[in-house]
N, C-alpha and C positions, 0 to 999 in steps of 0.2 A: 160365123164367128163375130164377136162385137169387136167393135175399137177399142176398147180398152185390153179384149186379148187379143188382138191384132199387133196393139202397141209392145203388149208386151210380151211377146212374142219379139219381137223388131229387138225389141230392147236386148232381152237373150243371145240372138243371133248376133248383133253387134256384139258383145260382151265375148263369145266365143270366137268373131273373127278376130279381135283383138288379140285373143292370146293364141292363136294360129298364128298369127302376123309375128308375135312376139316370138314364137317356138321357130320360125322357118328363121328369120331374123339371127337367132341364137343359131341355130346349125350352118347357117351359111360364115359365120363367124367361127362356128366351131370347124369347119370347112379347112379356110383358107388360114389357119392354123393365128387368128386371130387372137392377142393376149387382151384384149380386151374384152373380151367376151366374159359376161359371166360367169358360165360354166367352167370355163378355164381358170379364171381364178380361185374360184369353189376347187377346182380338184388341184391347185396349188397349196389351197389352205388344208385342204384332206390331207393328202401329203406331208405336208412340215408338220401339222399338228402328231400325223401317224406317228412319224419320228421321235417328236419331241416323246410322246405316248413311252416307246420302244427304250429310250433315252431315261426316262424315271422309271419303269419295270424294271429295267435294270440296276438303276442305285437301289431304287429298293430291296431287292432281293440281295445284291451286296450290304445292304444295313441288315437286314437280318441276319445273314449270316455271321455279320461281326458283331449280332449282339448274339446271337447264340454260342460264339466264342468267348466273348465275354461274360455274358450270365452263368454261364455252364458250363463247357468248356475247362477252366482250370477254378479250382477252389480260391479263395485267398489265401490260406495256408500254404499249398502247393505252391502257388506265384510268388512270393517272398523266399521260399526254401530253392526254389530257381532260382529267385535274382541274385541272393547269397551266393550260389553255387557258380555263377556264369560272371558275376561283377566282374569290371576289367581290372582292378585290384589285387585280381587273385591270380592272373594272367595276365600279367604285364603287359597293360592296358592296349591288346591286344586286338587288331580290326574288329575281326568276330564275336568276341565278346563283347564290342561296345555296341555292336549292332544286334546281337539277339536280347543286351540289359535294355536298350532303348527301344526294341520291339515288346519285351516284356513288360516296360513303364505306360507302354501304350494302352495294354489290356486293361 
């Protein structure tokens, strides 16, 4: 073997005890239940990120759904012959009717 791959050879091995070094390093951190470790923080940020993830799946699928109540759902026609019908005007201005005219103002 010449010195030059003798060298680099050396060089290699160094290179891999290093991150031996750095992996036993990390588990003996991930051990003793160390928060400074980086892995531990990696799976803090996996975690809140997950959430956050789980967090907008779910508005989103509630905006769908209120827009497919609202695109489709009731016609314009149909919503105005409701609000006619339900105004608290007509029912002296009565709880329930001011809460189903102000859910239908929503649509």
């Amino acid at each position: 073997m010449s010195k030059r791959e003798l060298a680099e050879l050396r060089s290699r091995v160094n290179s891999q005890m290093g991150i031996i070094d750095a992996l036993r390093k990390e588990n003996e951190c991930l051990r003793n239940g160390d928060s400074e470790s980086g892995l531990y923080k990696l799976n803090l940020l996996i975690r809140d990120q997950s959430r956050t993830i789980t967090r907008l799946e779910s508005t989103v699928a509630s905006l769908r759904n209120q827009q497919s109540v609202d695109s489709g759902f009731l016609p314009s026609e149909i919503k105005r012959r409701l609000k006619m019908l339900c105004h608290p005007d007509r029912h002296n201005n009565s709880e329930m009717s001011t809460k189903v005219s102000q859910w239908l103002n929503r649509l």
